[in-house]
mmCIF file of the N, C-alpha and C atoms, coordinates in Angstrom:
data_MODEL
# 
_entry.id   MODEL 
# 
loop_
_atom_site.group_PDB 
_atom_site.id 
_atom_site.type_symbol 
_atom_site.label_atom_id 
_atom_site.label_alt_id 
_atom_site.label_comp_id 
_atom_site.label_asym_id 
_atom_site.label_entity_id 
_atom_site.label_seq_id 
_atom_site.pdbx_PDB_ins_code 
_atom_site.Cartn_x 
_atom_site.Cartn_y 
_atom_site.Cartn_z 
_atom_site.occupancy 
_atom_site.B_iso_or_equiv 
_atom_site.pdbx_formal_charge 
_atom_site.auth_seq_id 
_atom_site.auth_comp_id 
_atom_site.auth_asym_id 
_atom_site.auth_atom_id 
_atom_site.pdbx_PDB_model_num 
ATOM 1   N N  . UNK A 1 1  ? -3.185  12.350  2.948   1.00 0.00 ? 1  UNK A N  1 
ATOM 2   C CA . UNK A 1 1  ? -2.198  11.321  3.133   1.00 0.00 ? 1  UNK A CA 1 
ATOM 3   C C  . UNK A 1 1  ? -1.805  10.760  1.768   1.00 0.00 ? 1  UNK A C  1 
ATOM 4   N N  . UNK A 1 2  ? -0.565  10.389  1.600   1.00 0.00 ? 2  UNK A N  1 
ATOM 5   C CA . UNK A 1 2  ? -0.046  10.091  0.671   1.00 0.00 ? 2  UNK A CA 1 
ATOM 6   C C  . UNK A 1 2  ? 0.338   8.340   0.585   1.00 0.00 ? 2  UNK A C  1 
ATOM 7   N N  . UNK A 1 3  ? 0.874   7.529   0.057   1.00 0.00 ? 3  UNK A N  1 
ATOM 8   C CA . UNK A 1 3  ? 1.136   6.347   0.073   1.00 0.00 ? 3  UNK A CA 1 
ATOM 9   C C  . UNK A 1 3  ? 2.288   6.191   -0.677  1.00 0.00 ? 3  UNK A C  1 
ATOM 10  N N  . UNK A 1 4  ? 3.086   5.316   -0.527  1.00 0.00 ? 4  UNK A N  1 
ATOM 11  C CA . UNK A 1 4  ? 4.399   5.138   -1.252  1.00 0.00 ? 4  UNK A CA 1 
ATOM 12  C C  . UNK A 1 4  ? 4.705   3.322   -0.946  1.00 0.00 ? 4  UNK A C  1 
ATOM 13  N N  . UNK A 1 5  ? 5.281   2.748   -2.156  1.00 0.00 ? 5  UNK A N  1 
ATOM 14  C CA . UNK A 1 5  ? 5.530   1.209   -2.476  1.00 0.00 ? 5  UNK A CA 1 
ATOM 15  C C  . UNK A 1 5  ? 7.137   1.423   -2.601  1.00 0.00 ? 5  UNK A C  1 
ATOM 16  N N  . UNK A 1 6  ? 8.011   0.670   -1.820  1.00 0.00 ? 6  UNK A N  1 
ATOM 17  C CA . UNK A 1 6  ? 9.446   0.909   -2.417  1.00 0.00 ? 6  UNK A CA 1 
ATOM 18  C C  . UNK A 1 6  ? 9.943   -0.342  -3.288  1.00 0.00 ? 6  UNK A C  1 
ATOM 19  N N  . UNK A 1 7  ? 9.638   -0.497  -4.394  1.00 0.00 ? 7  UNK A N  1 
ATOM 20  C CA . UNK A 1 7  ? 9.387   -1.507  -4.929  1.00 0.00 ? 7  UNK A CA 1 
ATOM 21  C C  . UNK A 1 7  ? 10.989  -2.354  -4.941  1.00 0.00 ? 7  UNK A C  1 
ATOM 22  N N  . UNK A 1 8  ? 12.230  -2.219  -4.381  1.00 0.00 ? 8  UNK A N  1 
ATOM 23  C CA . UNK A 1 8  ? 13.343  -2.093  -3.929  1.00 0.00 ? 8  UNK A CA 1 
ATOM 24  C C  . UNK A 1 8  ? 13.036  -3.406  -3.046  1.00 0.00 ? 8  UNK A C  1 
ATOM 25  N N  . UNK A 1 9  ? 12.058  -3.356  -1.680  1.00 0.00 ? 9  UNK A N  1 
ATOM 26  C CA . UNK A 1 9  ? 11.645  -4.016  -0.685  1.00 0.00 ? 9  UNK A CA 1 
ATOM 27  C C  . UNK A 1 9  ? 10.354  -4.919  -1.359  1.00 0.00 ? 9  UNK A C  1 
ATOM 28  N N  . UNK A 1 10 ? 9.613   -4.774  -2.040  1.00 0.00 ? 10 UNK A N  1 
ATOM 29  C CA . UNK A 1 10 ? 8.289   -4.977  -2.040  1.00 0.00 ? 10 UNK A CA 1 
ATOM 30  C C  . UNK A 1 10 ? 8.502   -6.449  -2.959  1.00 0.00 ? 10 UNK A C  1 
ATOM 31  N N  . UNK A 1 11 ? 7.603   -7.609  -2.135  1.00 0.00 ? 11 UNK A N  1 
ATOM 32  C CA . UNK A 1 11 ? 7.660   -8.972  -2.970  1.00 0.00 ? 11 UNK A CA 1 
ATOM 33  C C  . UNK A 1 11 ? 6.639   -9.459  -3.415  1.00 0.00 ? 11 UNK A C  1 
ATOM 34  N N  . UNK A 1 12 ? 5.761   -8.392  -3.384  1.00 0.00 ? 12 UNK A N  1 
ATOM 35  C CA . UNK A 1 12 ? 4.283   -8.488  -3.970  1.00 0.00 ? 12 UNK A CA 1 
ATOM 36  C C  . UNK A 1 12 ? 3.687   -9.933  -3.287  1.00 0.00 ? 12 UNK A C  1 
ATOM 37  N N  . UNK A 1 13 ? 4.039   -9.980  -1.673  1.00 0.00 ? 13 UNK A N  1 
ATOM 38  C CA . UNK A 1 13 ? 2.802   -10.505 -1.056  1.00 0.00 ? 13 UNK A CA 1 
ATOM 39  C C  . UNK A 1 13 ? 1.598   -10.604 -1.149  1.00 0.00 ? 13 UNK A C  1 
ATOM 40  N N  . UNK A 1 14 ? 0.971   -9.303  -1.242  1.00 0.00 ? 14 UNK A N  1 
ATOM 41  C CA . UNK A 1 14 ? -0.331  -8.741  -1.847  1.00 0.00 ? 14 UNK A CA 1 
ATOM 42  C C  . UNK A 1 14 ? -0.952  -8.307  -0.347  1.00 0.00 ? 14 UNK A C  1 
ATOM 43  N N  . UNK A 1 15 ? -0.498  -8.586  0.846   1.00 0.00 ? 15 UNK A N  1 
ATOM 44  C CA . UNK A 1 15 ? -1.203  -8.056  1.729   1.00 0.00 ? 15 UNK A CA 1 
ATOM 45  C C  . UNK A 1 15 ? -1.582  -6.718  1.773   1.00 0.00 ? 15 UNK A C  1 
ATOM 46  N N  . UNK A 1 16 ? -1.198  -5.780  1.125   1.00 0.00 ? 16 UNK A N  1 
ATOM 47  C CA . UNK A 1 16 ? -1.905  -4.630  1.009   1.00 0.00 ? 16 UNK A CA 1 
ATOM 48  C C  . UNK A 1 16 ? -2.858  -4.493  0.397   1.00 0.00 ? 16 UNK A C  1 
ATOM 49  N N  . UNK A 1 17 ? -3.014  -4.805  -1.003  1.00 0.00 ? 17 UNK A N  1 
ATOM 50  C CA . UNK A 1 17 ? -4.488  -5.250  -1.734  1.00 0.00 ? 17 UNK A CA 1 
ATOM 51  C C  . UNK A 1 17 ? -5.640  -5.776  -1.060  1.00 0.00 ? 17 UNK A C  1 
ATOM 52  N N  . UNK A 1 18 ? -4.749  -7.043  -0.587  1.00 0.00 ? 18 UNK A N  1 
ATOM 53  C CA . UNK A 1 18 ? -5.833  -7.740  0.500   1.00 0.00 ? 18 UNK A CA 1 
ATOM 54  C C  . UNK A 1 18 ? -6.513  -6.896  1.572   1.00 0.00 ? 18 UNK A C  1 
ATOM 55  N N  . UNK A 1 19 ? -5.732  -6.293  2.529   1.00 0.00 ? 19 UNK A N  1 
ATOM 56  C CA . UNK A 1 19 ? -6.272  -5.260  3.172   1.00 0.00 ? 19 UNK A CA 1 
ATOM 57  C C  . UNK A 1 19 ? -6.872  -3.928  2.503   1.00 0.00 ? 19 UNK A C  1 
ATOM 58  N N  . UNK A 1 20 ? -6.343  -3.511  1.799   1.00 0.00 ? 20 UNK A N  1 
ATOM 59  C CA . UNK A 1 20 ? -7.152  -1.741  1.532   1.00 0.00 ? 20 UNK A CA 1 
ATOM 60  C C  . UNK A 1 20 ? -6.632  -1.452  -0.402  1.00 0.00 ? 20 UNK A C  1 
ATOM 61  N N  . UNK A 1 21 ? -7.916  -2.445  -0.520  1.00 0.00 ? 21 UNK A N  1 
ATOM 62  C CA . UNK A 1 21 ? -7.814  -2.418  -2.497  1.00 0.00 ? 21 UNK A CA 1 
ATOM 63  C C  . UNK A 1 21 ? -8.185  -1.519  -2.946  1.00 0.00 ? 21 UNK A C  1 
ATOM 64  N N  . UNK A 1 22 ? -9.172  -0.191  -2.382  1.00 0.00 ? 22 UNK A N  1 
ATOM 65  C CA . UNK A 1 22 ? -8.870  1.070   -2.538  1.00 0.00 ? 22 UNK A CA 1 
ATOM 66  C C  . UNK A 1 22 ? -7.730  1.872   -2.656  1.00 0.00 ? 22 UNK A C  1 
ATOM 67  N N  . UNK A 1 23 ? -6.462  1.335   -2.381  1.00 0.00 ? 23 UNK A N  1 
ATOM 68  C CA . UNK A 1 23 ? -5.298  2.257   -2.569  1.00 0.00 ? 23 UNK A CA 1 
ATOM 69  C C  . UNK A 1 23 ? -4.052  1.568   -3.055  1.00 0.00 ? 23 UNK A C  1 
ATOM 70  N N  . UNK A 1 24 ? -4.610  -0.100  -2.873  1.00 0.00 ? 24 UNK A N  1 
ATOM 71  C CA . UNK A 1 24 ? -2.767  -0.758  -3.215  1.00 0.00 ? 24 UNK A CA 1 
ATOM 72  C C  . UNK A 1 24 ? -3.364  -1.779  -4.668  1.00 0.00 ? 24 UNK A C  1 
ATOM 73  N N  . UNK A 1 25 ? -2.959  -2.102  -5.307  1.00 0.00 ? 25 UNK A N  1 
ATOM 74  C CA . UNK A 1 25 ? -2.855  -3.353  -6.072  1.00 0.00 ? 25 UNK A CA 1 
ATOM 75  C C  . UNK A 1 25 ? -1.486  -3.781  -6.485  1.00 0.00 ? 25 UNK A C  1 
ATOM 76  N N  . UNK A 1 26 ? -1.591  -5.368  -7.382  1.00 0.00 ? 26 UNK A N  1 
ATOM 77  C CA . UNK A 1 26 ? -0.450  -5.349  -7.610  1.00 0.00 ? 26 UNK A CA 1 
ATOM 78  C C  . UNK A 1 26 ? -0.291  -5.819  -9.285  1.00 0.00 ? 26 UNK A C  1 
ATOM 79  N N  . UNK A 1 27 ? 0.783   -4.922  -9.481  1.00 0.00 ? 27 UNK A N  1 
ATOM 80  C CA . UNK A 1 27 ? 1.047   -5.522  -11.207 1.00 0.00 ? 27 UNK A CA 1 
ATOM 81  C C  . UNK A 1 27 ? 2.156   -5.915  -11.617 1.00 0.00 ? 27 UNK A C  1 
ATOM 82  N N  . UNK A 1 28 ? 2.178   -7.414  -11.669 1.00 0.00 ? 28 UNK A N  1 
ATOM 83  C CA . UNK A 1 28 ? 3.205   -7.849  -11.885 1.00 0.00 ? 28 UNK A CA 1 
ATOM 84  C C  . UNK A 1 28 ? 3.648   -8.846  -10.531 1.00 0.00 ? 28 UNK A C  1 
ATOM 85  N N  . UNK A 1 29 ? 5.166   -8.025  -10.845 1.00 0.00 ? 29 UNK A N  1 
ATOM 86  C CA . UNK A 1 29 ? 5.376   -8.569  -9.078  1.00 0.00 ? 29 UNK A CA 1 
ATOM 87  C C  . UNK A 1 29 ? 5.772   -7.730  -8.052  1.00 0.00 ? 29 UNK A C  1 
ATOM 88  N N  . UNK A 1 30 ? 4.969   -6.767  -8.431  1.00 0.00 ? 30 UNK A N  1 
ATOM 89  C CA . UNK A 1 30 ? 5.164   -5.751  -7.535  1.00 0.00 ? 30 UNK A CA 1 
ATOM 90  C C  . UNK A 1 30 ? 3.844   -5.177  -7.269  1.00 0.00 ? 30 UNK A C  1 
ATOM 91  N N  . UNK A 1 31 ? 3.963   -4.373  -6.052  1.00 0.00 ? 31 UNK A N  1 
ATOM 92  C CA . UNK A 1 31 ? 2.596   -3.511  -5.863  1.00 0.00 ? 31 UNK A CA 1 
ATOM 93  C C  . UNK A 1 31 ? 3.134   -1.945  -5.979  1.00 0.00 ? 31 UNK A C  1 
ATOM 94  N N  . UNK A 1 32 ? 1.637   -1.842  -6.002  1.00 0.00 ? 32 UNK A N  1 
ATOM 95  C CA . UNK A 1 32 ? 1.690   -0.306  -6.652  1.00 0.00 ? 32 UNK A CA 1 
ATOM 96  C C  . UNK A 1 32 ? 0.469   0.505   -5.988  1.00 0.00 ? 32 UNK A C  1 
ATOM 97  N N  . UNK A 1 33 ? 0.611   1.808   -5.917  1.00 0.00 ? 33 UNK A N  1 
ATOM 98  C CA . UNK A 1 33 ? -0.821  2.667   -5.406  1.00 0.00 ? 33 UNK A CA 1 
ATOM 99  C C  . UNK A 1 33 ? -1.389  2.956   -6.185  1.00 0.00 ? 33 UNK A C  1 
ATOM 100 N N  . UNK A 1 34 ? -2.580  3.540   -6.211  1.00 0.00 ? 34 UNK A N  1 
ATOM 101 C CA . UNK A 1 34 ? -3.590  3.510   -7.530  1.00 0.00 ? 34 UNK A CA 1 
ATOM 102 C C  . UNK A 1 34 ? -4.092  5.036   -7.315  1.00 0.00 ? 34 UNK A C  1 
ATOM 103 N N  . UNK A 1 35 ? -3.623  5.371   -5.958  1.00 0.00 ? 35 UNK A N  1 
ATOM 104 C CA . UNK A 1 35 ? -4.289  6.818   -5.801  1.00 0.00 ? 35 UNK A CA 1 
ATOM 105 C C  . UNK A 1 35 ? -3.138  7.971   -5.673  1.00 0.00 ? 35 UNK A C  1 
ATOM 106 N N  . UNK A 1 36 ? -3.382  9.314   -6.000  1.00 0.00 ? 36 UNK A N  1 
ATOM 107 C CA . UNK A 1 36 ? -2.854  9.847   -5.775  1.00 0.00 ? 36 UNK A CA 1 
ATOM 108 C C  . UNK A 1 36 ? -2.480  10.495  -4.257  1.00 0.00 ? 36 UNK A C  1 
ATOM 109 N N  . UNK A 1 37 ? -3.617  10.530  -3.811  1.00 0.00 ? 37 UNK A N  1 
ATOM 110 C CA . UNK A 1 37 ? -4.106  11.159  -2.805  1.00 0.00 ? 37 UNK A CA 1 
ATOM 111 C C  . UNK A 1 37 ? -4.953  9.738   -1.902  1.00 0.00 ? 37 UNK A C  1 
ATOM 112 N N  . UNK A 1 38 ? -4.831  9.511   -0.861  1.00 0.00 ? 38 UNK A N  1 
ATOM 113 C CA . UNK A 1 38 ? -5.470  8.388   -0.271  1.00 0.00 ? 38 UNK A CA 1 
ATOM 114 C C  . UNK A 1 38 ? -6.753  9.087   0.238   1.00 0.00 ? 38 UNK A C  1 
ATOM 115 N N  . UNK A 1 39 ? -8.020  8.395   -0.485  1.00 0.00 ? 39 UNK A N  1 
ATOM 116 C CA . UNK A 1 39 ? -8.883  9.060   0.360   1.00 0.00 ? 39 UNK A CA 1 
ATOM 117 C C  . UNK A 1 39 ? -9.188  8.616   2.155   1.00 0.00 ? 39 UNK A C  1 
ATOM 118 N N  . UNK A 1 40 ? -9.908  9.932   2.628   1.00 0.00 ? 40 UNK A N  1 
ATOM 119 C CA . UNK A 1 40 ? -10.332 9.675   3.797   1.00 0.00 ? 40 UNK A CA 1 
ATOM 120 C C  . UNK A 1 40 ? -10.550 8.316   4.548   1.00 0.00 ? 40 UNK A C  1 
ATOM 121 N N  . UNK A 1 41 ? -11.888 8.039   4.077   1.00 0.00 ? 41 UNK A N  1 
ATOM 122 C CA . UNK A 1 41 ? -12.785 7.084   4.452   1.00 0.00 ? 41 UNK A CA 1 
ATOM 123 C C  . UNK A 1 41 ? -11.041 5.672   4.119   1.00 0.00 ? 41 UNK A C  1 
ATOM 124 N N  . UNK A 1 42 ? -10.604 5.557   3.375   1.00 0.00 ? 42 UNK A N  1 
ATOM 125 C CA . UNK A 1 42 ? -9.387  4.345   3.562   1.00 0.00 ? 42 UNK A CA 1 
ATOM 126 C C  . UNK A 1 42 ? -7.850  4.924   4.214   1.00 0.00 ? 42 UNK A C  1 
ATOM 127 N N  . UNK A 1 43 ? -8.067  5.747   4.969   1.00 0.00 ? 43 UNK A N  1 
ATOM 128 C CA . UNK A 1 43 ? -7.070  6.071   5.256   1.00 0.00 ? 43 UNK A CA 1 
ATOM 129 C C  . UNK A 1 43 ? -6.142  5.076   6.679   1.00 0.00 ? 43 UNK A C  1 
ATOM 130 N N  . UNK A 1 44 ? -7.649  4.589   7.122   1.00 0.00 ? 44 UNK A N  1 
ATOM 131 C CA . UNK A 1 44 ? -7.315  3.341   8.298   1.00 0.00 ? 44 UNK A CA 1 
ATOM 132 C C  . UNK A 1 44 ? -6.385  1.942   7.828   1.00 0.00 ? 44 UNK A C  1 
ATOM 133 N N  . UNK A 1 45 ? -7.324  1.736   6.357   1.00 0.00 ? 45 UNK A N  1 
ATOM 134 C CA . UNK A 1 45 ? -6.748  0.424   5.874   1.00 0.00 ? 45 UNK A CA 1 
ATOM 135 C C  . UNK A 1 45 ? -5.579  0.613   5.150   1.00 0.00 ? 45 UNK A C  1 
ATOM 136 N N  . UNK A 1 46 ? -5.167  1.607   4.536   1.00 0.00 ? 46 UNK A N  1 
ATOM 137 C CA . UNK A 1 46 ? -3.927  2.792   4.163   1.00 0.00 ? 46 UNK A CA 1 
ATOM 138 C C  . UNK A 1 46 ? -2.818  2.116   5.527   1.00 0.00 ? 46 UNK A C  1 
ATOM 139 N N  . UNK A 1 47 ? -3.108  2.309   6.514   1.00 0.00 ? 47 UNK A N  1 
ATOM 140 C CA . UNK A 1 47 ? -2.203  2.224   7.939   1.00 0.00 ? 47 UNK A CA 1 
ATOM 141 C C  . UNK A 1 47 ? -1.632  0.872   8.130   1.00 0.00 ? 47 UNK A C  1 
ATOM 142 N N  . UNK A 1 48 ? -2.706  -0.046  8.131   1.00 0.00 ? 48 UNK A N  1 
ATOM 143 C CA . UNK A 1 48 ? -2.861  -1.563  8.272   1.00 0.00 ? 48 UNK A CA 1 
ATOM 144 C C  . UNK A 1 48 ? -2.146  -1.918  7.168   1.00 0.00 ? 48 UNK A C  1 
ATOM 145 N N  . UNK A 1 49 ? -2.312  -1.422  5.886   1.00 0.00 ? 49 UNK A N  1 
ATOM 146 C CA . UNK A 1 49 ? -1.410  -1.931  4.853   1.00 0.00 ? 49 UNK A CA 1 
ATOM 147 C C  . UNK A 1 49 ? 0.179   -1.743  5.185   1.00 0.00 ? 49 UNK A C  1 
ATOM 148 N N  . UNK A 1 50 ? 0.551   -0.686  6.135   1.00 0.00 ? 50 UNK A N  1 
ATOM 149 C CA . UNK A 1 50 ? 1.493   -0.352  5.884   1.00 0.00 ? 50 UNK A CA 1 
ATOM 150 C C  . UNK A 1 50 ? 2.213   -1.239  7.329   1.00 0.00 ? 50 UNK A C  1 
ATOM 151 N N  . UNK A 1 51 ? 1.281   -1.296  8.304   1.00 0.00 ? 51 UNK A N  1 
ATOM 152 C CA . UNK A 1 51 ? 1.488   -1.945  9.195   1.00 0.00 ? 51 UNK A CA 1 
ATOM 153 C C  . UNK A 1 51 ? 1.656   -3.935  9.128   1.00 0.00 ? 51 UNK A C  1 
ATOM 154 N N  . UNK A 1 52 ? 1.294   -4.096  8.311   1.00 0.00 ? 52 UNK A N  1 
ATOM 155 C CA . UNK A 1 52 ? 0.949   -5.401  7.741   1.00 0.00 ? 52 UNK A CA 1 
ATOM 156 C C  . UNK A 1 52 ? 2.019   -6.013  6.680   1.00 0.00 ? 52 UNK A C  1 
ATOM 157 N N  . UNK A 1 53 ? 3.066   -4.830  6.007   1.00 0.00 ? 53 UNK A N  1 
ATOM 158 C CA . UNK A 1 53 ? 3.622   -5.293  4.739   1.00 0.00 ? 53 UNK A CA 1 
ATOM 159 C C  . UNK A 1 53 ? 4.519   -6.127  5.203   1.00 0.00 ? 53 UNK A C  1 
ATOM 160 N N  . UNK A 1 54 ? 4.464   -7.570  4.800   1.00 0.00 ? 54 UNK A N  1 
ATOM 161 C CA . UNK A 1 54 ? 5.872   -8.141  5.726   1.00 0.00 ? 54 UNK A CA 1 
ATOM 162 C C  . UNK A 1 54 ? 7.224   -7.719  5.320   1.00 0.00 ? 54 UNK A C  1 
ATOM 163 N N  . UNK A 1 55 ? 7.478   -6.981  4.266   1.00 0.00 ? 55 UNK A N  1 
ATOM 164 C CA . UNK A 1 55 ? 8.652   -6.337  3.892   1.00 0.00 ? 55 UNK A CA 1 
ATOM 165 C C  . UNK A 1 55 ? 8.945   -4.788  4.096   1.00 0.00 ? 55 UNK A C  1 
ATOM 166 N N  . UNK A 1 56 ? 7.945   -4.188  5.306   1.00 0.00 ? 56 UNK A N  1 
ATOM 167 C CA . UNK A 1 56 ? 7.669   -3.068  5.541   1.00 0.00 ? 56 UNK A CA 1 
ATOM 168 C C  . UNK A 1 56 ? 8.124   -2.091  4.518   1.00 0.00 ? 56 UNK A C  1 
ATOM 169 N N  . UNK A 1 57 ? 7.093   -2.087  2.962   1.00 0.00 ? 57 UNK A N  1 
ATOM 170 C CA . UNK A 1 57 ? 7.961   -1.630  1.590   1.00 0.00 ? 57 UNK A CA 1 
ATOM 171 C C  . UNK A 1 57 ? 6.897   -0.441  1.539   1.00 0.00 ? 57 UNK A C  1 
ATOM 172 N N  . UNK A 1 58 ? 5.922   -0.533  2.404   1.00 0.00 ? 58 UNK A N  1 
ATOM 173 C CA . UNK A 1 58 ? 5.098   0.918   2.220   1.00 0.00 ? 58 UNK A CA 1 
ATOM 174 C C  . UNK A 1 58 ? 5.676   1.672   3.259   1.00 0.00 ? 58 UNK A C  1 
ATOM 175 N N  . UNK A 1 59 ? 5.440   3.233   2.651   1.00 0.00 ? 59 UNK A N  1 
ATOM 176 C CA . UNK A 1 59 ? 5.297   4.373   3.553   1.00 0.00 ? 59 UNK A CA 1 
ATOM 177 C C  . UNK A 1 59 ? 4.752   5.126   3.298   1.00 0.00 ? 59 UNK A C  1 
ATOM 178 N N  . UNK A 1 60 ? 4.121   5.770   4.689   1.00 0.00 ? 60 UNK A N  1 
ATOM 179 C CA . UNK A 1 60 ? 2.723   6.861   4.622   1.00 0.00 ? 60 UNK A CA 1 
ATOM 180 C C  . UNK A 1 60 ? 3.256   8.527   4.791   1.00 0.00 ? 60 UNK A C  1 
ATOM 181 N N  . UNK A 1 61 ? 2.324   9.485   4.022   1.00 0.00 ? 61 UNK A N  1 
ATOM 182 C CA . UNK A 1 61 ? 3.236   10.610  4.021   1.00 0.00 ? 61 UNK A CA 1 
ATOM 183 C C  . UNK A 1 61 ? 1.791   11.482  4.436   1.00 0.00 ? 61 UNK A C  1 
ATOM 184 N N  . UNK A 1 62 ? 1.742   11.538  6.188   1.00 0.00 ? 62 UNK A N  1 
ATOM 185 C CA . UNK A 1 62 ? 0.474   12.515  6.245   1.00 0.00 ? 62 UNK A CA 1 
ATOM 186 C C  . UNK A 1 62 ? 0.076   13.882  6.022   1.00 0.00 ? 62 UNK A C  1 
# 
């Protein structure tokens, strides 16, 4: 699974960090992914992040 920030949408809430800091942080005022590849084991909180963004600025690429 892949992860994607459209930083276009993204207002650096931080709810993705907050939820799954294995794959999102933020720099600046924006967020960003840190992985290339989302591992396994966060691939749930990967979902929730994306499910959670109030600017729905993530997308998942399984």
């Amino acid at each position: 699974m892949r992860a994607k920030v459209d930083a276009s949408l993204c207002d650096a809430s931080g709810v993705c960090q907050e939820v799954c800091p294995q794959v999102f942080t933020l720099a600046g005022d924006k967020a960003e992914v840190k992985v290339d590849e989302v591992p396994p084991e966060a691939e749930e909180g990967a979902r929730k992040a994306a499910l959670g963004c109030p600017q729905q600025a993530i997308s998942l690429q399984e």
